[in-house]
N, C-alpha and C positions, 0 to 999 in steps of 0.2 A: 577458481582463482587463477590469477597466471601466474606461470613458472616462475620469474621473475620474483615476483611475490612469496611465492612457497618456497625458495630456496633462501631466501633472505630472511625469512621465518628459523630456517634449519641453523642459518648463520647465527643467526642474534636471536637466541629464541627467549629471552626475558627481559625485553624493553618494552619498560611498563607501559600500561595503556593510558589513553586520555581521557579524560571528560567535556566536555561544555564550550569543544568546537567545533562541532557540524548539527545542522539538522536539516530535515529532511519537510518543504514547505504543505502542507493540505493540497496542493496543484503540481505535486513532486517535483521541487524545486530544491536544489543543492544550495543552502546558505551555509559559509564560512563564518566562523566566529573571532573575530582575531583577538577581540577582549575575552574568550575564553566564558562567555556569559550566557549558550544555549540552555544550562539546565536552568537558570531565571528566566528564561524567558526573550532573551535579549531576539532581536529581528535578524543581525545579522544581514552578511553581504552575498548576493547571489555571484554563483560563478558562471563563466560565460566559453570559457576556452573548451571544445569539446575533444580536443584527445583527455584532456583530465577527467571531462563526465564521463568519458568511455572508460577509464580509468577507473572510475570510481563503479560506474556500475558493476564494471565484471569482479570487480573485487569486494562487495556487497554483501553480507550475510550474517546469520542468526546463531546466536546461543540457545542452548536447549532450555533454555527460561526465558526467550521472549526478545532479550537483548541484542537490538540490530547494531551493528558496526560495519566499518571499513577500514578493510585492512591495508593499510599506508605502508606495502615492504612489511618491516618487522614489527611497525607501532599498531596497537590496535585504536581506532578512532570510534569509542562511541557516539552515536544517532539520537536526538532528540527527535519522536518523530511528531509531527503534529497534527495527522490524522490517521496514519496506520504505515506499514513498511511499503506499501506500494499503492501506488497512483496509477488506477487506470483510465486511458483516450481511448474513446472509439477512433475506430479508423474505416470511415464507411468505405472509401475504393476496395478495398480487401478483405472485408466483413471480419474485422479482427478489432480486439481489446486488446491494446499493447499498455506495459506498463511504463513508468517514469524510465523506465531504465532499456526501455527498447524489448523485452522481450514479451512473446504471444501468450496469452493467456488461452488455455486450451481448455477448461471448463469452468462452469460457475454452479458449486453444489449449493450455493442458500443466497438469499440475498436480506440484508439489512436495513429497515430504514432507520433512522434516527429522530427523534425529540425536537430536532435543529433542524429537519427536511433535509439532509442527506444522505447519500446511502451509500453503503458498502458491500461489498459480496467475497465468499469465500472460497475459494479456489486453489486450484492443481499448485499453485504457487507460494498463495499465503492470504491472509488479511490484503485486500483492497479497498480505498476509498477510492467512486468515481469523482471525476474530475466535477467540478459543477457546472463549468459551462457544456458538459455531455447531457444533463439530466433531463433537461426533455425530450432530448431524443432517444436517450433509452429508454424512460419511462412510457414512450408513445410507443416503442417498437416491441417490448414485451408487452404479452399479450396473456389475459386466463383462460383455463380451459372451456369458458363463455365466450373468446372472442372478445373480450371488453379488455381497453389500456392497462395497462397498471398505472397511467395516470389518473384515469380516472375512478380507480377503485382504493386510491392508496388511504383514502382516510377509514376505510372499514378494516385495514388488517391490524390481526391483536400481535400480541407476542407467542402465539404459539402454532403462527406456520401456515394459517387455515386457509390462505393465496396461496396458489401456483401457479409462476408463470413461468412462459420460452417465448421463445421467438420462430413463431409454427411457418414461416415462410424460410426460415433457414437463411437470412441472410448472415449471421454471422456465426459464425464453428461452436464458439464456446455456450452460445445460448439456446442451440439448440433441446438439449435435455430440458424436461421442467424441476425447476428448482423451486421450493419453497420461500417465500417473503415473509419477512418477521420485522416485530415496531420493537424496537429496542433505545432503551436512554441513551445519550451521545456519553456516559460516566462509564458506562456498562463496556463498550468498545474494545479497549484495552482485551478486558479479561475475555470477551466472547472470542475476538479473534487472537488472541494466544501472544501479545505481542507488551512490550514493556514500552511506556510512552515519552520514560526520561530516566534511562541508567543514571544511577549512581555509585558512585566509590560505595563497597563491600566494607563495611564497618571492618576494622582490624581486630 
């Protein structure tokens, strides 16, 4: 986090946290809530000024129970997220997975699909959903240890792993190792990758 932030923590260190305005879009996309209405559901307004996203990024982080926030200085700003804490782009010039928030994703130990055809993977970082306008192109560039897409073998995988794929020409860092593919419910999501999908106020 920046200094900034963590001294103004030591300052005010009991200014309650928020709820139900920010989440975090399935294409990691920062919407504000100004009616305070993320945990319903509400769409909310995307922000567009990017010292704030950079802002928001570097100060981005988890509770040891799943609960993403941002931490706003002293207020903690709970995250509605809508498809997992992070959104990853390929970035073919550099052969890297970057996430919504700018940083490298340096491996991918499982990959996910889901019930709804998208997928997620788990990594050095945390729970990712890829982006969906990436999905053919990563689905074409992992590969099984046959040689054959993972697109074109995605309808034979069960839930318990029995694919694995990389990426055997090495073009990108983090797919290099083979990681195993698993079919998993889009309900399931939440609890497999470790992440809480709408904090709420802690009963008193």
């Amino acid at each position: 986090m920046d200094q900034s932030v963590l001294d103004a923590l030591q300052r005010w260190p009991d200014v309650p946290a928020v709820y139900g305005w920010l989440s975090l879009s399935a294409r990691g996309e920062w919407r504000l809530h100004p009616l305070g209405d993320a945990q319903t559901g509400g769409p909310g307004e995307g922000i567009s000024n990017q010292q704030i996203l950079g802002f928001m990024g570097r100060n981005y982080a988890c509770e040891p129970d799943g609960a993403w926030f941002f931490q706003n200085g002293p207020q903690r700003v709970y995250v509605r997220l809508d498809a997992a804490p992070f959104v990853g782009h390929l970035r073919p010039e550099s052969g890297t997975l970057v996430t919504h928030h700018g940083k490298e994703i340096s491996q991918v130990t499982a990959w996910l699909t889901d019930d709804t055809g998208q997928m997620y993977a788990q990594t050095d970082l945390g729970g990712v959903r890829i982006d969906d306008r990436d999905l053919i192109a990563l689905t074409e560039l992992l590969k099984t240890d046959e040689g054959s897409s993972l697109l074109n073998v995605l309808g034979t995988i069960d839930a318990n792993g029995t694919i694995t794929v990389s990426d055997p020409e090495g073009h990108y860092r983090a797919f290099r190792s083979p990681a195993p593919c698993f079919l998993i419910l889009h309900q399931d999501i939440p609890e497999r990758l470790g992440f809480i999908h709408n904090p709420t106020v802690a009963p008193q």
